[in-house]
C-alpha positions, 0 to 999 in steps of 0.5 A, spaced: 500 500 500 503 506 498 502 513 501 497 515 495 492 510 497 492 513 504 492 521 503 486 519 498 482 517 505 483 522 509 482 527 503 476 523 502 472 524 509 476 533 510 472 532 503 466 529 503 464 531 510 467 539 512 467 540 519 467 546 523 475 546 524 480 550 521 487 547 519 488 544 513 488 536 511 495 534 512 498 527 508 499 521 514 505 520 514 510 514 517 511 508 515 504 503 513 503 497 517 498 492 515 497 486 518 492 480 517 491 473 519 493 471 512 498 474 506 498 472 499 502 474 494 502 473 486 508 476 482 505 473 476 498 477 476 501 483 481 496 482 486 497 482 494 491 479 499 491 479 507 485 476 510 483 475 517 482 482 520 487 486 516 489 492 519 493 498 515 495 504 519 499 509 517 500 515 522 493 516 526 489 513 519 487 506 519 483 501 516 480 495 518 476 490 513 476 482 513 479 483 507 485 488 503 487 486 495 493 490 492 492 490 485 499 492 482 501 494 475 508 495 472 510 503 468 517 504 466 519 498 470 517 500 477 511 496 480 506 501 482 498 500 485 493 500 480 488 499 485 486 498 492 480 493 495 478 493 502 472 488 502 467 485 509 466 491 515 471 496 512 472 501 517 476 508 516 478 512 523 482 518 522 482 522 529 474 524 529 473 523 522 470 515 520 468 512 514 464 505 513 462 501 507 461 493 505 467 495 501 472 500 498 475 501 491 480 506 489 483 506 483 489 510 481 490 512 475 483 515 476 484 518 483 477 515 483 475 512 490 469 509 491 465 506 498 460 500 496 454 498 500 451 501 507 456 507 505 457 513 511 462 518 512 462 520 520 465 527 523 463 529 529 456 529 528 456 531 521 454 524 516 453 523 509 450 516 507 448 512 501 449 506 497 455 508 494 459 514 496 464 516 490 470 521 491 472 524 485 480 526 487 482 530 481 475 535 481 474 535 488 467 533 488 464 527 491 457 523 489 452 520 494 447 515 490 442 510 494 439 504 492 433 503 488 429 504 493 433 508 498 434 515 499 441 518 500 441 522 507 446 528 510 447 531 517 450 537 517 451 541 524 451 548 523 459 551 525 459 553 532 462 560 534 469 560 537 469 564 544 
């Protein structure tokens, strides 16, 4: 997992769901540590699995899923992430802000990150939820779509006055 993957959600929840807070959004930084009951790599196809409550952490962000899929690609001989699959119970935590869907795609080439089923962003008593939540990274707009049935729900609380 690289540093990209990370920034992408943490900008995601300073994105989707603004806080009444006045500092700017800031890389993690530090080494990332994943651990998983199980870790499968395949050269061949380029992808890395960990299975069994993975937990990936890199300064004060970290992710919890049943399952995290590296997808790797090779570009001017250098392995790079081409994509990244969290899937079962996927839990983001950066300080007060925490993300949570069934499953979460991010999609480098694309800056495209997408947060699947049962979709919610939480910061503070502010929410966002949906079926499917959808950062667009490089336009800086998000999208929040229901099921065909569902309806997609927001709670904003008005930014309170510093003494």
């Amino acid at each position: 997992m690289n540093h990209y993957v990370l920034l992408l959600l943490f900008l995601l929840m300073t994105n989707s769901v603004q806080a009444a807070e006045d500092k700017a959004p800031t890389a993690p930084e530090g080494p990332i540590e994943v651990t998983s009951q199980q870790m499968e790599a395949d050269q061949q196809s380029g992808t890395v699995h960990f299975t069994g409550k993975v937990v990936g952490k890199r300064g004060e962000m970290t992710i919890y899923a049943d399952k995290l899929s590296l997808f790797f690609v090779e570009v001017d001989a250098v392995r790079k992430i081409e994509r990244l699959e969290a899937e079962g119970s996927v839990r983001v935590v950066e300080g007060e802000r925490v993300a949570t869907a069934q499953k979460l795609q991010y999609f480098q080439a694309t800056e495209k990150l997408v947060l699947l089923g049962d979709a919610e962003v939480h910061q503070g008593g502010n929410l966002i939820a949906g079926d499917e939540i959808v950062l667009f990274v490089r336009e800086d707009r998000s999208l929040v779509k229901s099921g065909k049935d569902g309806r997609v729900r927001a709670v904003f609380l008005p930014a309170q006055e510093k003494p």
